[in-house]
N, CA, C and O atoms as a printed pandas DataFrame, in Angstrom:
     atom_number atom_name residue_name chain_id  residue_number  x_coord  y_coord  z_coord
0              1         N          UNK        A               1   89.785   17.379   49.654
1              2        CA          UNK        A               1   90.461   17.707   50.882
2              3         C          UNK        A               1   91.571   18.707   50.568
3              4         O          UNK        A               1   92.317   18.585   49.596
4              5         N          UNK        A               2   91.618   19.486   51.260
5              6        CA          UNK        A               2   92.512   20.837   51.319
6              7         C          UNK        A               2   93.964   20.299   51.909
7              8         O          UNK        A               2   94.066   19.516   52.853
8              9         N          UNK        A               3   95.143   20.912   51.119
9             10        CA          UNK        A               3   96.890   20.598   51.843
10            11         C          UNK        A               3   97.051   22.012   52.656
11            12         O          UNK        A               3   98.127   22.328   53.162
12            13         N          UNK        A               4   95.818   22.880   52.738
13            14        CA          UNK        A               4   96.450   24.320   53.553
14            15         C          UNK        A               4   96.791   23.404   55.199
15            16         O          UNK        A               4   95.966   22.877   55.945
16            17         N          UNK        A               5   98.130   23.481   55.329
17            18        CA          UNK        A               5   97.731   23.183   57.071
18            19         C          UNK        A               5   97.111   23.961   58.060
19            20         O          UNK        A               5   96.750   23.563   59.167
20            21         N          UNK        A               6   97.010   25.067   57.610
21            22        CA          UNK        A               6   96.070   26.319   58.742
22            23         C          UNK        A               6   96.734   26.937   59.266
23            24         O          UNK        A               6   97.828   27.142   58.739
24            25         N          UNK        A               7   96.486   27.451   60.340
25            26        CA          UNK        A               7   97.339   28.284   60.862
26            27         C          UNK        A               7   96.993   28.191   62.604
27            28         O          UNK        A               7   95.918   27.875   63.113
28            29         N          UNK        A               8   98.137   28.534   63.227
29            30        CA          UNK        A               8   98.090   28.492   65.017
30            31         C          UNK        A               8   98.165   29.728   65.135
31            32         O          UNK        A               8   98.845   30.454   64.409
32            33         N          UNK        A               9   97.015   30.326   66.675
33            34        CA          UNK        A               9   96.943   31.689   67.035
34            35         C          UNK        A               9   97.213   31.523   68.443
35            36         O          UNK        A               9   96.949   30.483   69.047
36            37         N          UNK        A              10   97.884   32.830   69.116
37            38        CA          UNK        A              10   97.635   33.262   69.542
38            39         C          UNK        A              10   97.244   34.242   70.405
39            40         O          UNK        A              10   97.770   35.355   70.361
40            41         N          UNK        A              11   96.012   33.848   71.527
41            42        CA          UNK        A              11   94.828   34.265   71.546
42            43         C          UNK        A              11   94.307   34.382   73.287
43            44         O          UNK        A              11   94.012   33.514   74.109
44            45         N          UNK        A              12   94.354   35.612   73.345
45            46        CA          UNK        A              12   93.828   35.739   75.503
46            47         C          UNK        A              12   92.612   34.654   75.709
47            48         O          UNK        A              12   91.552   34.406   75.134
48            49         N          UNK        A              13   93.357   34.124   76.875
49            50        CA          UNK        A              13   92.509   33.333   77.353
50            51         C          UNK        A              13   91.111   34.053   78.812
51            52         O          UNK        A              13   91.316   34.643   79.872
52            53         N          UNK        A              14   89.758   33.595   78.108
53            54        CA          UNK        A              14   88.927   34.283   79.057
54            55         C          UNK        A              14   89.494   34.572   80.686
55            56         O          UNK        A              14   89.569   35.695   81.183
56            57         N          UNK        A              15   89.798   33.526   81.250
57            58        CA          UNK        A              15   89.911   33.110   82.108
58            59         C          UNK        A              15   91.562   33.745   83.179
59            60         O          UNK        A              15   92.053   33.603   84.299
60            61         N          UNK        A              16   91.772   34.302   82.160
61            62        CA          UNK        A              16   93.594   34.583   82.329
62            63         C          UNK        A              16   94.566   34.144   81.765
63            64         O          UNK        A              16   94.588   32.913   81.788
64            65         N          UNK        A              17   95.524   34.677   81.180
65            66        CA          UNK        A              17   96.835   33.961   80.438
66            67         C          UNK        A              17   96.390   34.270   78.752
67            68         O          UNK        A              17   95.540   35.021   78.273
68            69         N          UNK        A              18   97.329   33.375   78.152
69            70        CA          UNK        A              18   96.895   32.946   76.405
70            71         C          UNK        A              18   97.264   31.482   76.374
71            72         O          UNK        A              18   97.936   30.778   77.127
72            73         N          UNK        A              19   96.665   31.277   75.357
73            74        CA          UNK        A              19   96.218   30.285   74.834
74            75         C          UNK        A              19   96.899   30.339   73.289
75            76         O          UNK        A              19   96.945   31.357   72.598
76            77         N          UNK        A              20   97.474   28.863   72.866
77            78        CA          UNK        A              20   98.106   28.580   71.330
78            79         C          UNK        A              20   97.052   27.820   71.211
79            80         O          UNK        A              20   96.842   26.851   71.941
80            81         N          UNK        A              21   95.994   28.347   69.903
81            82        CA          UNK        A              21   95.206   27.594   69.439
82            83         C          UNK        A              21   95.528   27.145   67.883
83            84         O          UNK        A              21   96.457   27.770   67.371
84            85         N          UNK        A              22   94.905   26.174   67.083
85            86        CA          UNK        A              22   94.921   26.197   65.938
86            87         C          UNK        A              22   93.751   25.932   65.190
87            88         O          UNK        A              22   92.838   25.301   65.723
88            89         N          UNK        A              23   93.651   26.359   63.944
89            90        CA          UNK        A              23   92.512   26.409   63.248
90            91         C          UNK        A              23   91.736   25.162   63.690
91            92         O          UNK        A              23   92.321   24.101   63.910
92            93         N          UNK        A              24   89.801   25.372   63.875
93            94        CA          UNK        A              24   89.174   24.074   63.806
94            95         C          UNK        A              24   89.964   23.287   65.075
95            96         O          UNK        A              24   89.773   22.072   65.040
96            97         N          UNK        A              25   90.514   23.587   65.794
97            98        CA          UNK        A              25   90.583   22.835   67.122
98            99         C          UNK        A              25   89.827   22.888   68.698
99           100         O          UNK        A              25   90.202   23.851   69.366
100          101         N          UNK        A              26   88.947   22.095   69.282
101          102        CA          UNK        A              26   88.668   22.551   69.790
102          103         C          UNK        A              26   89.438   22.819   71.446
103          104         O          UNK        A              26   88.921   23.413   72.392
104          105         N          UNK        A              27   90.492   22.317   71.406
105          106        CA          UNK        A              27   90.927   22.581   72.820
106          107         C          UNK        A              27   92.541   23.380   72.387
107          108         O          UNK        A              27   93.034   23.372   71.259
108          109         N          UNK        A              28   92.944   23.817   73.216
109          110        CA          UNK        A              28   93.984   24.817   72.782
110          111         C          UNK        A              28   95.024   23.905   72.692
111          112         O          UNK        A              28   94.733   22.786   73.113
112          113         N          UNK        A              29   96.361   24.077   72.189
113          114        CA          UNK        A              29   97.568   23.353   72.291
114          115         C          UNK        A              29   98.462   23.754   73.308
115          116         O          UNK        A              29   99.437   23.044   73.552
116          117         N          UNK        A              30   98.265   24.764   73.911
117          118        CA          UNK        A              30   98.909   25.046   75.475
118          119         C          UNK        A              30   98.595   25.689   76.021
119          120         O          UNK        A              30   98.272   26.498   75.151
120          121         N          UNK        A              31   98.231   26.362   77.334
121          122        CA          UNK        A              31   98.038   27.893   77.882
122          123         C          UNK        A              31   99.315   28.296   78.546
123          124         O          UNK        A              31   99.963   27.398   79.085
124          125         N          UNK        A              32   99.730   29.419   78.580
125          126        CA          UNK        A              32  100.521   29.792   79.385
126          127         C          UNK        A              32   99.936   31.599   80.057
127          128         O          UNK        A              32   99.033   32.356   79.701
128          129         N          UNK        A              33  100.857   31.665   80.993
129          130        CA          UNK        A              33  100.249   33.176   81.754
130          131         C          UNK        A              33  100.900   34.638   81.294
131          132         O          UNK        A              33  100.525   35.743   81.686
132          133         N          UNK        A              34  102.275   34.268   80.100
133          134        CA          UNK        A              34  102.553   35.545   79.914
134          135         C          UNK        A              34  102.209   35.782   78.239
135          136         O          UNK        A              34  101.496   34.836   77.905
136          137         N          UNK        A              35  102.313   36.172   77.736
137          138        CA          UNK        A              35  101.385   36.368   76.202
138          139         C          UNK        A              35  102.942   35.837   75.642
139          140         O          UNK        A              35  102.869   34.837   74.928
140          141         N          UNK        A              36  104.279   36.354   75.866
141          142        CA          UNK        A              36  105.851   36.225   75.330
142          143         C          UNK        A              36  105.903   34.423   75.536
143          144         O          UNK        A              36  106.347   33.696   74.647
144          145         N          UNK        A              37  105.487   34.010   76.569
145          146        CA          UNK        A              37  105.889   32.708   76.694
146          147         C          UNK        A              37  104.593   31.549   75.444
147          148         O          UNK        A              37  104.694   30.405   75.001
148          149         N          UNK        A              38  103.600   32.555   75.318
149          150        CA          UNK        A              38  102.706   31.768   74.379
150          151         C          UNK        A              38  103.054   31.996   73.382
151          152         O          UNK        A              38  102.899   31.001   72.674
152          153         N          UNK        A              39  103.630   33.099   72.662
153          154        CA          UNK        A              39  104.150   33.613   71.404
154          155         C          UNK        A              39  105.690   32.631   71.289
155          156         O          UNK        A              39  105.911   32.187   70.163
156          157         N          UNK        A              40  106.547   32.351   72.198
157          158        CA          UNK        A              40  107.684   31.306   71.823
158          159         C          UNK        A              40  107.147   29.991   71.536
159          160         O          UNK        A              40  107.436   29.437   70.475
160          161         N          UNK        A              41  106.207   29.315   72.595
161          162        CA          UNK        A              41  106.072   28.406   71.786
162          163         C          UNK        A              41  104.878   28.164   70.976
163          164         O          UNK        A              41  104.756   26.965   70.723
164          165         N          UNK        A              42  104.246   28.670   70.640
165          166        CA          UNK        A              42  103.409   29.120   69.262
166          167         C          UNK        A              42  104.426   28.845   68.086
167          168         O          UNK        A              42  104.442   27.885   67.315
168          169         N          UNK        A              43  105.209   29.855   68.142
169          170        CA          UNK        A              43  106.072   30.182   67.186
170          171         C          UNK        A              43  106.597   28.795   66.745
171          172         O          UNK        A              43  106.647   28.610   65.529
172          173         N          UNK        A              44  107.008   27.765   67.585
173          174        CA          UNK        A              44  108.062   26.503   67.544
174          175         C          UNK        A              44  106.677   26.007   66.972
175          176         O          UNK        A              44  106.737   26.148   65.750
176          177         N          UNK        A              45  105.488   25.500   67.331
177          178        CA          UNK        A              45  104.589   24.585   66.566
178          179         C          UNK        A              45  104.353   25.408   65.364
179          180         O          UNK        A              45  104.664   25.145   64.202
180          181         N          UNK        A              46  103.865   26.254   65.748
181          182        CA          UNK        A              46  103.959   26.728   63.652
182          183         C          UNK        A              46  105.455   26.512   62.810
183          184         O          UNK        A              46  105.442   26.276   61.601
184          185         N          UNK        A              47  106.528   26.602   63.458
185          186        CA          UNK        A              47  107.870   26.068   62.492
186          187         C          UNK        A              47  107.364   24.899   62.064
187          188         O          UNK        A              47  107.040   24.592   60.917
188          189         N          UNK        A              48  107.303   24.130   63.264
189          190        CA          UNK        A              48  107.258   22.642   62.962
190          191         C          UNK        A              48  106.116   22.499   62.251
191          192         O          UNK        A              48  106.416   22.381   61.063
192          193         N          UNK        A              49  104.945   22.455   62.422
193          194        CA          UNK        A              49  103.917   22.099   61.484
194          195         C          UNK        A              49  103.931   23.111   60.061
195          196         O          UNK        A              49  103.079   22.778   59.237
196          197         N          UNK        A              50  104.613   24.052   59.756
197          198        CA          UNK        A              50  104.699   24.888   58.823
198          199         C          UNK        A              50  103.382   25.351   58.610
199          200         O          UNK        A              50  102.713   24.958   57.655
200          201         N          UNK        A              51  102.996   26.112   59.394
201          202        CA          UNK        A              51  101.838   26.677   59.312
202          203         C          UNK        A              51  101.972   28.148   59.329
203          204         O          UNK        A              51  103.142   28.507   59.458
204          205         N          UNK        A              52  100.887   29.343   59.212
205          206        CA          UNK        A              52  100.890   30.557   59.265
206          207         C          UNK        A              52  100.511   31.001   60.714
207          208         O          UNK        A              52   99.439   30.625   61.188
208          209         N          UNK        A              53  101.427   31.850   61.483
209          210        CA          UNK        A              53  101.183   31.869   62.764
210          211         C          UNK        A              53  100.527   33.407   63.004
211          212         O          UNK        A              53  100.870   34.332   62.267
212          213         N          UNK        A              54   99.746   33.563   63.883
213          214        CA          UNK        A              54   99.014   35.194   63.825
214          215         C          UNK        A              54   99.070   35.164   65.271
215          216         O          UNK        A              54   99.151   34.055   65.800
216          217         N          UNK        A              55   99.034   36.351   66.104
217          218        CA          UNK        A              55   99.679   36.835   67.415
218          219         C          UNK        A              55   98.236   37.838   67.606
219          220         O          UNK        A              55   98.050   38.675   66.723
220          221         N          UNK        A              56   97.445   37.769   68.505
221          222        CA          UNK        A              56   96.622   38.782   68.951
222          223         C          UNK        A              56   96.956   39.600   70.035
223          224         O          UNK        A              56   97.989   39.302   70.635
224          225         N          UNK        A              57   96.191   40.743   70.490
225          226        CA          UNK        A              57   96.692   41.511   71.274
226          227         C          UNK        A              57   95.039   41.337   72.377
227          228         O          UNK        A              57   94.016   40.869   71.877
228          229         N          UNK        A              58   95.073   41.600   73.209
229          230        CA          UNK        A              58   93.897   41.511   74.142
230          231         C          UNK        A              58   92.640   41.943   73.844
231          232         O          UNK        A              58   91.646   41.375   74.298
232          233         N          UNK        A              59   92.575   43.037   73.017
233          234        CA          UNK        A              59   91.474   43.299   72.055
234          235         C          UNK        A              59   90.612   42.435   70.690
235          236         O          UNK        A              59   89.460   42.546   70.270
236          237         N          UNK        A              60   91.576   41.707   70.339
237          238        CA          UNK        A              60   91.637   41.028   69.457
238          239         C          UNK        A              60   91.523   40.706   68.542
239          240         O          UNK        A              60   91.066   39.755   67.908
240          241         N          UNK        A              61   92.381   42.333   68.329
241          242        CA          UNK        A              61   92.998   42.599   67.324
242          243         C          UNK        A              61   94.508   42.276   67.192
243          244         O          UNK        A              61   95.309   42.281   68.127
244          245         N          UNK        A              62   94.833   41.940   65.644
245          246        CA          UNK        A              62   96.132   41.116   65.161
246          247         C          UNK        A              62   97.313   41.964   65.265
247          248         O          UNK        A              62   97.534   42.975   64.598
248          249         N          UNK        A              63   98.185   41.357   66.335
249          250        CA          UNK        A              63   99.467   41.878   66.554
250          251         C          UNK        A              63  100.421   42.247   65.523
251          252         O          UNK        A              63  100.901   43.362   65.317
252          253         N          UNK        A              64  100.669   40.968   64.795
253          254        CA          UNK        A              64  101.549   40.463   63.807
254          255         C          UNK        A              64  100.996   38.749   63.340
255          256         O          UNK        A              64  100.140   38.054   63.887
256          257         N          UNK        A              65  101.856   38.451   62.148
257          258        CA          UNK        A              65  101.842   37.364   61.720
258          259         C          UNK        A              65  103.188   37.460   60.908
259          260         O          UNK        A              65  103.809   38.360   60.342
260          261         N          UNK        A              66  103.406   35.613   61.194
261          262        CA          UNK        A              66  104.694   34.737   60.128
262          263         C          UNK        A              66  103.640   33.322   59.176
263          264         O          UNK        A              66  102.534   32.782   59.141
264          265         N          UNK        A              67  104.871   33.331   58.610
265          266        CA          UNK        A              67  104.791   32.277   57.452
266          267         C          UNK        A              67  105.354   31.364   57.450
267          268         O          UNK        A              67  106.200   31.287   56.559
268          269         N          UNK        A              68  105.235   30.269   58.334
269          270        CA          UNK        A              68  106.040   29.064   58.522
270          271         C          UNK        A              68  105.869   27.551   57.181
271          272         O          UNK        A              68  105.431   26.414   57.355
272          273         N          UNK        A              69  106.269   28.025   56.283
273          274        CA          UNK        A              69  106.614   26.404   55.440
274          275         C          UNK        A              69  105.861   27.123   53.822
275          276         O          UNK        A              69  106.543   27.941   53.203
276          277         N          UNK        A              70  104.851   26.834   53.432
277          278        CA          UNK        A              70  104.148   27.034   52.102
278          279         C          UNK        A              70  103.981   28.544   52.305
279          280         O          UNK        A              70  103.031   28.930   52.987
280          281         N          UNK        A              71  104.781   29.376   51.799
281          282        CA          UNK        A              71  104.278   31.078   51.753
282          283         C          UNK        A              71  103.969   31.230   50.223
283          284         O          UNK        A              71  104.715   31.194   49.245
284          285         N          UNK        A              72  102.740   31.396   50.337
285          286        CA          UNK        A              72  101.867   31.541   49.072
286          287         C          UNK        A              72  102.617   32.776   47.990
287          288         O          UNK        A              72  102.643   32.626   46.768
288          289         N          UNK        A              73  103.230   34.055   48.741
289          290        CA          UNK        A              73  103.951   34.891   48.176
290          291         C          UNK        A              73  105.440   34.884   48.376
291          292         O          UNK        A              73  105.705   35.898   49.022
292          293         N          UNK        A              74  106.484   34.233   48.128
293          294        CA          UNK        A              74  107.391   34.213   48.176
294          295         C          UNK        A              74  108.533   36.033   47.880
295          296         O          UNK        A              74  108.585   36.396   46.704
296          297         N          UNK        A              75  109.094   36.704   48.662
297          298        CA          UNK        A              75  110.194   37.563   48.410
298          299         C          UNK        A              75  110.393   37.094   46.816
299          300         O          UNK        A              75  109.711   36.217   46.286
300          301         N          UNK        A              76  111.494   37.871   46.133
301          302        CA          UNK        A              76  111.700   37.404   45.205
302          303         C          UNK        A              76  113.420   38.079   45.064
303          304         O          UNK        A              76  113.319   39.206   45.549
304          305         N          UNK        A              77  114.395   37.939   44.771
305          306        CA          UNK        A              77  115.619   38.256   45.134
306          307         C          UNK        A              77  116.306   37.430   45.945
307          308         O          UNK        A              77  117.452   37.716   46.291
């Protein structure tokens, strides 16, 4: 069994809005209607679960990403 906790995205929802999903889940962890309000709290469950968080753009293609808890490459300084 793997300690990666995975990572939460997100990700446009078909239907309208976005969606905070996380790896291997099948129902989302919230929807909301503005992409900023899914990206805040995205952001707060990846703190908390220390996970790697990735941000899509409607294409879906990757906005950005953070590193919440185990960052495999640490800064160094």
């Amino acid at each position: 069994m793997s300690n990666d906790p995975g990572s939460h995205y997100v990700v446009p929802n078909r239907e309208g809005g976005w969606d905070v999903k996380r790896d291997g889940a099948s129902r989302s962890s919230g929807h909301f209607e503005s992409k900023q309000d899914a990206i805040d709290a995205g952001r707060r469950i990846s703190q908390n679960q220390e996970t790697e968080f990735v941000v899509h753009n409607k294409d879906g293609k990757i906005a950005g990403k953070d590193t919440h808890g185990n960052d495999p490459c640490p800064p160094k300084g």
